[in-house]
C-alpha positions in Angstrom: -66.8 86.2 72.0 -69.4 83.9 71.7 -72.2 84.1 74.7 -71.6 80.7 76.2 -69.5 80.4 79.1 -69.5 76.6 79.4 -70.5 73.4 77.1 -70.5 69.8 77.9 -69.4 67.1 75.4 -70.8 64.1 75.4 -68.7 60.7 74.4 -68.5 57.4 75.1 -66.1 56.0 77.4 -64.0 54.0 75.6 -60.2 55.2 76.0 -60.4 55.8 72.1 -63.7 57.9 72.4 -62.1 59.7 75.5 -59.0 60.5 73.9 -61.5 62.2 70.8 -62.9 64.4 73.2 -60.4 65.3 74.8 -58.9 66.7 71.1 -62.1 68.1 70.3 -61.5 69.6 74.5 -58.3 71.2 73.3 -59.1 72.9 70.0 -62.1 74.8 71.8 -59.9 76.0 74.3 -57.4 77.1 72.0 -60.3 79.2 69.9 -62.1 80.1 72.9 -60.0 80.6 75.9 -62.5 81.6 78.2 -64.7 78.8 77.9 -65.3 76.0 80.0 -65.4 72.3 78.8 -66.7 69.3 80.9 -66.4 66.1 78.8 -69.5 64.0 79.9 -68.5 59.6 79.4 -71.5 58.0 78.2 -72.5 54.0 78.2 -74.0 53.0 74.7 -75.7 50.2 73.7 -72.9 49.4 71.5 -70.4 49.1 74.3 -73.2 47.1 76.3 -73.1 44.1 73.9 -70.0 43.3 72.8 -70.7 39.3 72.2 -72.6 39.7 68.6 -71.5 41.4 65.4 -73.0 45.0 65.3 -75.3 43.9 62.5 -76.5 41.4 64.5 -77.8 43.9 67.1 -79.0 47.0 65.3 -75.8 48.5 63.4 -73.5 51.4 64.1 -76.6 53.5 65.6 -76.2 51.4 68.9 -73.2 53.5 69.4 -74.5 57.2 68.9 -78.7 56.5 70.2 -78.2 57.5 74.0 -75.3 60.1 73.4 -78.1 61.5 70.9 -80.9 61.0 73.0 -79.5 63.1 75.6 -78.6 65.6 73.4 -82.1 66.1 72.0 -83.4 66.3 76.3 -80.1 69.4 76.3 -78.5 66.9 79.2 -75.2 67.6 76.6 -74.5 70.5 74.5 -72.3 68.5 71.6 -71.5 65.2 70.9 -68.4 64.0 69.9 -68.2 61.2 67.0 -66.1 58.9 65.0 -67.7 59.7 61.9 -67.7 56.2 60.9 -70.4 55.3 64.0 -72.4 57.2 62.7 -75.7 57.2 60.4 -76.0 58.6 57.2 -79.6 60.2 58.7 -79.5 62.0 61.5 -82.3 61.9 64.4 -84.6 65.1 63.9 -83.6 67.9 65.4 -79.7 67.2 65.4 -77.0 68.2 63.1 -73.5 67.6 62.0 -72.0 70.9 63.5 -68.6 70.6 62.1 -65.8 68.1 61.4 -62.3 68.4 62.4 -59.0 67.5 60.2 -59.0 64.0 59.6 -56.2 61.9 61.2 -54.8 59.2 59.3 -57.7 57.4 57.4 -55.7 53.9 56.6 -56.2 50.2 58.5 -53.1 48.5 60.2 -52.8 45.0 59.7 -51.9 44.0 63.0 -49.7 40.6 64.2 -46.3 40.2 64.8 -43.5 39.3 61.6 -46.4 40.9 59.0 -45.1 43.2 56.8 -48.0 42.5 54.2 -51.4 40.6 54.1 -49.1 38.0 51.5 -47.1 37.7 54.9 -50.2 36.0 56.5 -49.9 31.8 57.2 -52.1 29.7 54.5 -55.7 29.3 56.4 -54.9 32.0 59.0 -57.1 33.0 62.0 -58.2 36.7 61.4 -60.0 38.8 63.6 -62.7 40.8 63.1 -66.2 42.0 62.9 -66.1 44.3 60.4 -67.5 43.0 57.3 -65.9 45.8 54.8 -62.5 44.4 56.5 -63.0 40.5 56.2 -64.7 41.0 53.1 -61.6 43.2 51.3 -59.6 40.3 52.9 -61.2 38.0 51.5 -60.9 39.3 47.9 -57.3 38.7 48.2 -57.0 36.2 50.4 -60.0 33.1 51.0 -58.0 30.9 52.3 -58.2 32.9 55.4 -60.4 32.2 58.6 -62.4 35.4 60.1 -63.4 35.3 63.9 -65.7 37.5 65.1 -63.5 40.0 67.5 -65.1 42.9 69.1 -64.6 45.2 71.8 -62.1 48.5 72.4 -58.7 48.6 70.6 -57.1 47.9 74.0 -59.3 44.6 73.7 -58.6 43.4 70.4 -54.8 43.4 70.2 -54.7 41.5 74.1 -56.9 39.2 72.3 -54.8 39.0 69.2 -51.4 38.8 71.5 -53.1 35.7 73.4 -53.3 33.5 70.4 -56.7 33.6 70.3 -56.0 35.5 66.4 -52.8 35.4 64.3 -53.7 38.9 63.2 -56.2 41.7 63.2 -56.6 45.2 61.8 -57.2 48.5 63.4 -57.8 52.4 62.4 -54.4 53.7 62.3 -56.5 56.8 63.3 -57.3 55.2 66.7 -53.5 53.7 67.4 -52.2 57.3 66.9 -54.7 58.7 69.6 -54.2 56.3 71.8 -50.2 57.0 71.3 -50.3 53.0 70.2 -47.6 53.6 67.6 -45.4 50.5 68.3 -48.2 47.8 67.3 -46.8 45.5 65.6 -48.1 44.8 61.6 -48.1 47.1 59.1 -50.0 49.7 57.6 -51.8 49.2 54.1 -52.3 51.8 51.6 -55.6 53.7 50.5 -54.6 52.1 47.3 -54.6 48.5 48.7 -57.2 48.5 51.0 -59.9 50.9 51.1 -60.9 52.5 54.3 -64.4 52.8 56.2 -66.6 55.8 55.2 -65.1 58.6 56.9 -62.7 57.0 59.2 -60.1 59.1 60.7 -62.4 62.0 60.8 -64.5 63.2 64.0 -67.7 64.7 64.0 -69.3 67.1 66.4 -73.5 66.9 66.6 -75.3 69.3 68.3 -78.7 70.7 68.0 -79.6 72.3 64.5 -81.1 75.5 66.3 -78.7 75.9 68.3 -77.3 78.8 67.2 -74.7 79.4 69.6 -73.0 76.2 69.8 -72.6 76.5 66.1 -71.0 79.7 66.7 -68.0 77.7 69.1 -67.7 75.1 66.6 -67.0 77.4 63.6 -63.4 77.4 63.8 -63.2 74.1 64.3 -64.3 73.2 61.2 -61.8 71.6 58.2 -63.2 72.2 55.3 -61.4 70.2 53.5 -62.3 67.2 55.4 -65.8 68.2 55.9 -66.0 67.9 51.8 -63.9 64.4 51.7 -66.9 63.3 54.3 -69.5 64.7 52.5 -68.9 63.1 49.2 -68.4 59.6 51.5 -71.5 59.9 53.5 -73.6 60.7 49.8 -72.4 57.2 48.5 -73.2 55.4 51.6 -76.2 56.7 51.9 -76.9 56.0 48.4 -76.5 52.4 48.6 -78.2 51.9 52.0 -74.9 51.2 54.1 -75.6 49.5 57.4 -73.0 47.1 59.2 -74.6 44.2 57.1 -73.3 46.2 54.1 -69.4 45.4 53.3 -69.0 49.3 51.5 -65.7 51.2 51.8 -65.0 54.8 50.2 -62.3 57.3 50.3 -62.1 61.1 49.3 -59.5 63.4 48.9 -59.2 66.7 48.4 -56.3 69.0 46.8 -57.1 72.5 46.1 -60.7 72.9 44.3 -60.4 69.4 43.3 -62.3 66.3 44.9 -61.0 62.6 43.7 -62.8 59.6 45.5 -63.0 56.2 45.3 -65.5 53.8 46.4 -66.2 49.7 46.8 -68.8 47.0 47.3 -67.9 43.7 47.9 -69.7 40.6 48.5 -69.1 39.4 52.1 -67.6 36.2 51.1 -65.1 38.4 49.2 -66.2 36.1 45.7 -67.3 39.3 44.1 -66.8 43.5 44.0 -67.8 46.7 42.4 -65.3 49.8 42.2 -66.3 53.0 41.4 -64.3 56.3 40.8 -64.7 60.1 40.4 -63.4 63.1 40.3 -64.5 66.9 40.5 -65.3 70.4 42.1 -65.0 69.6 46.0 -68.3 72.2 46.0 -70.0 69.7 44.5 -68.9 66.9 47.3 -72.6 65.4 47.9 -73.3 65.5 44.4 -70.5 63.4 43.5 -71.0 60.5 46.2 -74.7 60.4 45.1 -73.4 59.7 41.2 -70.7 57.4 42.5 -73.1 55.1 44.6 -75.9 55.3 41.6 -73.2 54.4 39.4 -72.6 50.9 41.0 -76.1 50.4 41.7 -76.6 50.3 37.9 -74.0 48.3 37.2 -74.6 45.6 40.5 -78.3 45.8 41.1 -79.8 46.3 45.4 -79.7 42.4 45.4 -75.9 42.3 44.7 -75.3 42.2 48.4 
């Protein structure tokens, strides 16, 4: 039995980030019964402005600083992630304790009568602000017309359902914990349209000497997911990946054996760079590292 008796998450408070908790809530309490877990809702920076792109404002760290800063001053005992928000280099003094099974990793293209991204109208209104999601879009469709559309799930599909889009896309990860599973659209492939770096999957942060949160989070812990992430995070990190950076990557992992594939694009979608690999899931870092220096030799740093 581990010698804490209570730990406080910290999270955002976004239904979405809420909902994550509250699974991360639930696994401790089934591995430690005894413990008590108070899930502590958060106001980032991220969630503050919501009227600019994220690359406009400081990139995906707006939405982990404050939950981090408080973990450093022990106001919070763990954090609790979308491993896509969060920086390939961590502050000092924090860690990525563990990472849970990953939930679906595909996008949803969401709007009603689309049953493909062919489906979409000749000059359609898209909304978005990622730029790996416009910029895929792009490659396959320029016709199309991205608006800039932030804010929670919840947000985005009123916004789309007022006319103000004809379509938008979405984590089928977040529609299936927020029990959205009637959106209308339809889900693309891994194959068709690569995913964000390690969407799907949550991440826990806690202190790196903490030795006795580590000990709760140990059976939390997916190893084969934390590999998948691993080798994704390696590639980001090898080619810089910010929000101003249209990169996508996806790893998976059967048995021993670690397959990923990776993607730059320009953000007008006029030009890309695919990359894949395969091996040992041990050597998971190693093998986003050679994938990322793989396209940087054959694309250049100025390529974006």
């Amino acid at each position: 039995m581990s010698k804490l008796t209570k730990i406080r998450i910290g999270t955002r408070k976004s239904p979405l980030a809420l909902a994550q908790a509250e699974e991360v809530r639930a696994l401790l309490a089934e591995n430690w019964p005894e413990l008590t877990v108070e899930i502590v809702p958060m106001t980032t920076s991220g969630d503050t402005f919501t009227d600019r792109p994220l690359a406009d404002i400081g990139g995906k760290g707006l939405f982990t600083k404050e939950i981090e800063d408080a973990l450093l001053a022990k106001q919070i005992d763990i954090a609790v992630h979308s491993i896509k928000d969060m920086q390939t280099v961590l502050p000092d003094g924090l860690t990525l304790g563990c990472i849970i099974e990953r939930e679906d990793p595909r996008d949803r293209l969401v709007g009603h009568a689309l049953h493909s991204l062919d489906d979409l109208p000749k000059g359609a209104s898209f909304g978005t602000s990622s730029l790996r999601r416009s910029s895929q879009l792009l490659m396959r469709r320029p016709d199309i017309q991205i608006v800039p559309l932030r804010g929670s799930v919840q947000t985005r599909l009123q916004k789309m359902e007022s006319g103000l889009v004809k379509a938008t896309m979405l984590a089928v990860a977040g529609l299936n914990r927020l029990q959205l599973w009637d959106t209308p659209g339809a889900t693309l492939s891994t194959d068709e349209f690569l995913p964000a770096i390690g969407q799907g999957a949550i991440g826990i942060e806690c202190r790196e000497n903490d030795a006795a949160v580590m000990e709760l989070l140990s059976p939390l812990a997916d190893l084969d997911t934390e590999a998948a992430v691993i080798c994704e995070r390696a590639f980001l990190q090898m080619l810089d990946g910010s929000c101003r950076t249209p990169i996508a990557g996806y790893a998976t992992v059967e048995g021993k054996q670690l397959h990923f594939r990776g993607l730059i694009v320009r953000p007008d979608g006029s030009a890309h760079h695919d990359v894949e690999i395969s091996g040992s899931s041990d050597d998971a870092e190693k093998l986003g590292r050679s994938a990322g220096e793989d396209l940087l030799s054959r694309c250049g740093k100025n390529f974006i």
